[in-house]
Each structure stands twice: as structure tokens, then as C-alpha cells.
C-alpha positions, -999 to +999 in steps of 0.1 A: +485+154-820+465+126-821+475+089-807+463+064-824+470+032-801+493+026-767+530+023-779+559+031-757+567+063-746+533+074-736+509+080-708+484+055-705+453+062-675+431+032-669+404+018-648+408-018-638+400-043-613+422-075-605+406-106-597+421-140-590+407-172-605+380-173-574+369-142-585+379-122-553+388-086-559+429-080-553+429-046-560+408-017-585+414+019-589+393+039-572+365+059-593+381+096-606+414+080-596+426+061-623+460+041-628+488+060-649+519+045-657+543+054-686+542+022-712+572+007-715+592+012-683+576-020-666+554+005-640+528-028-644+534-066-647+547-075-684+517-093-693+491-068-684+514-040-703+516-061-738+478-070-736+476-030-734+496-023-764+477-013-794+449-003-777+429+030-780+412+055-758+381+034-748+390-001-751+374-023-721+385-058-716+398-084-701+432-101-696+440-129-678+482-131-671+499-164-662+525-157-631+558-159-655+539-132-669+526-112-633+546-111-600+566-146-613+561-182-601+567-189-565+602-197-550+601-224-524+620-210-497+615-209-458+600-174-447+631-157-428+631-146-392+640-111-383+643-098-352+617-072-343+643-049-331+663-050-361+634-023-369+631+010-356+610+011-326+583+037-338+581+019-376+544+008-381+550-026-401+522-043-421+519-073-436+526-077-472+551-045-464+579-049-489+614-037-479+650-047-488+678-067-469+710-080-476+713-122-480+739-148-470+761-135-500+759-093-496+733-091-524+704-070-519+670-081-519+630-076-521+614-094-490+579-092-481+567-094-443+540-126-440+538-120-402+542-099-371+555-116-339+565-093-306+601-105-308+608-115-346+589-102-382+587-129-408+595-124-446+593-140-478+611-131-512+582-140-529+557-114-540+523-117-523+506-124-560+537-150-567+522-177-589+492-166-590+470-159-620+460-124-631+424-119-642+423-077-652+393-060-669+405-027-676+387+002-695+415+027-715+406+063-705+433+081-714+466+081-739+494+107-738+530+114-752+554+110-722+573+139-714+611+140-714+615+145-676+587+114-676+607+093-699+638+098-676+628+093-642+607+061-662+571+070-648+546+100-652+543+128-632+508+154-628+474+149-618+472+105-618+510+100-617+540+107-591+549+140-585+585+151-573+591+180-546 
């Protein structure tokens, strides 16, 4: 069955590259290694996934998403210190390395490590892209009905997507 335009439910590959307003490159898929993510189960940032909706196989263009709309506006909060052994010992840790904790009031977070110290790790609960804007050009290469086991786990699975084992 044909698909006429990106709706949600189904597969979506495409190409892209992210720039920010300087025109440095954030991040691109590699070439024969496209993106897939499953349209409407927020796999990419809201504003890139509405700017794909309605579009059909071979569509190129470009979309530039406002932080609200992207990895949010950033939260002015003091990086927190955590102490380097609070880690396991043989854990590589990276910057811009997300991972969870727990805050002052038991709730868990997503915090980001902005720097490695010998004794402490610093991290932020602000995105590394937080309030900054968006700037896609992305090429459509492929449109597919989701599967049921897709829909459920709320991403796709085979050759571009995640595979379970």
C-alpha cells in the first residue's frame, strides 16, 4: 500500500544535518545510515517531527526549530558536583554523557556531565542543545507503516532502527 504523506504510526528514514545559527555542524547521519524513528512517539524533538508531517518520500528541506520547540530553553541552575567515586571505577564517562540521579526531593532526573575532575564529575539538567536554535535540512528517503511490535515498544526495529535480543 502506498503512503501518501508522514502521518503517525509510520516509519520515517531520513538524511539530515543539524546546524546551529553559526552554521557549525551538531550532528548528520552518516551516508547509507539514515535516521528512522516511528512518527509520533517523540523519537525526535517536536518541532523537527511536525515540520515532517505531511511530507512525502523525497521531500528536502529545511527547518529551523526554536528551543521550546528542540531540547527546551535553558534552566539557570548551578552545575552539580558528584563525586567521582560515586561511579564505578572502570565506567568510561564522557562529556555530554547523560544519566539519571535522584534530587533533594527523591524525584528522578536527566543530568548531563559538563566536566571531568579526578575527584568530582560535574552535571547539568540542561540538555547540551538547551536553548539553542535548530537549523535541520533533511531529505525524506523512506515512509513505512509501523508495525504493531513497533507501535508498542514506541520506536522501529530492522535494518535503520533498534533491534531487540
Amino acid at each position: 500500500m502506498q503512503i501518501l504523506g508522514i502521518r503517525d504510526g509510520v516509519v520515517v528514514e531520513v538524511d539530515y544535518t543539524l546546524r546551529d545559527d553559526a552554521g557549525k555542524v551538531l550532528d548528520a547521519s552518516e551516508p547509507g545510515d539514515p535516521l528512522a524513528y516511528l512518527q509520533g512517539a517523540e523519537n525526535i524533538v517536536p518541532g523537527l517531527e511536525r515540520a515532517l508531517s505531511g511530507k512525502v518520500i523525497g521531500d528536502a528541506f529545511t527547518v529551523r526549530v526554536e528551543p521550546t520547540d528542540g531540547y527546551g530553553e535553558r534552566i539557570a541552575v548551578e552545575a552539580k558536583k558528584i563525586p567521582r567515586k560515586a561511579f564505578p571505577a572502570r565506567m568510561k564517562l564522557a562529556t555530554e554523557m547523560q544519566f539519571e540521579i535522584e534530587d533533594e526531593e527523591g524525584e528522578t532526573i536527566a543530568v548531563y556531565i559538563t566536566a571531568i575532575h579526578a575527584d568530582h564529575v560535574l552535571c547539568d539538567p540542561n540538555h547540551p542543545l538547551a536553548g539553542v536554535y535548530l537549523n535541520f535540512e533533511v531529505k525524506v528517503l523512506s515512509i513505512r507503516e509501523a508495525t504493531a511490535e513497533e507501535v508498542e515498544h514506541g520506536h522501529p526495529h530492522g535494518p535503520h532502527g533498534h533491534h531487540h535480543h
